[in-house]
C-alpha positions, 0 to 999 in steps of 0.5 A: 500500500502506498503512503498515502500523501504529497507526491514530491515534484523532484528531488536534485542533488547540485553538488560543486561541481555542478555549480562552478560548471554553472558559474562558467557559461554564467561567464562566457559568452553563451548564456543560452545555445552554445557549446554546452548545449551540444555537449549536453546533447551528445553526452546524453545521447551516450548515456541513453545509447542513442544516436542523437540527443535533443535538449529543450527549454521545459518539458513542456516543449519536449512533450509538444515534440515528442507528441508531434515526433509520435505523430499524434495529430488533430482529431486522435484522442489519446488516454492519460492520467489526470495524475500528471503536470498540466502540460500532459495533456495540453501539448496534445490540445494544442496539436488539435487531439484529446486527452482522455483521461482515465484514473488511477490504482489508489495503490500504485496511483498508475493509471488503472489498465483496466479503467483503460479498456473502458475508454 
């Protein structure tokens, strides 16, 4: 069973070296685009045994593409939990779908398969 009680957003761990890496693009000449993006980019596509990586302003625009990438389109209806962050579901209405929500196992708070085959 679980605990039944705030989910947390995210936990992050930035320890010094994170935060002088930070302090160095803060000091160049590329506070946004540039070489570290790239870097990031390449090094998170080792990481993930891809071919590529693509880094995003939010996660919001990392939905929008990857929906778009999926070839969801105007007119699909996808389903998804209303257990998410907003954007979930708005990134397929601004591609012209609709989300179709469908709730959660009170035990694992998972969408529920079964709820699911309903829709």
């Amino acid at each position: 069973m679980v605990k039944k009680s705030i989910i947390p957003y995210g936990h992050q761990w930035v320890d010094d070296k994170d935060i002088k890496e930070v302090v160095k693009v803060l000091k160049s000449d590329w506070l946004t685009q540039g070489p570290k993006i790239e870097e990031f980019e390449k090094a998170m596509a080792k990481y993930c045994g891809a071919k590529y990586g693509v880094a995003f302003s939010s996660g919001t625009s990392a939905l929008h593409s990857a929906y778009s990438v999926a070839g969801i389109k105007a007119g699909d209806e996808v389903i998804t939990t209303p257990l998410t962050f907003a954007a979930t579901g708005n990134m397929f209405v601004v591609l012209g779908a609709k989300p179709v929500f469908v709730d959660i196992q009170e035990d694992t708070l998972n969408i529920d398969p079964e709820k699911i085959k309903e829709k």
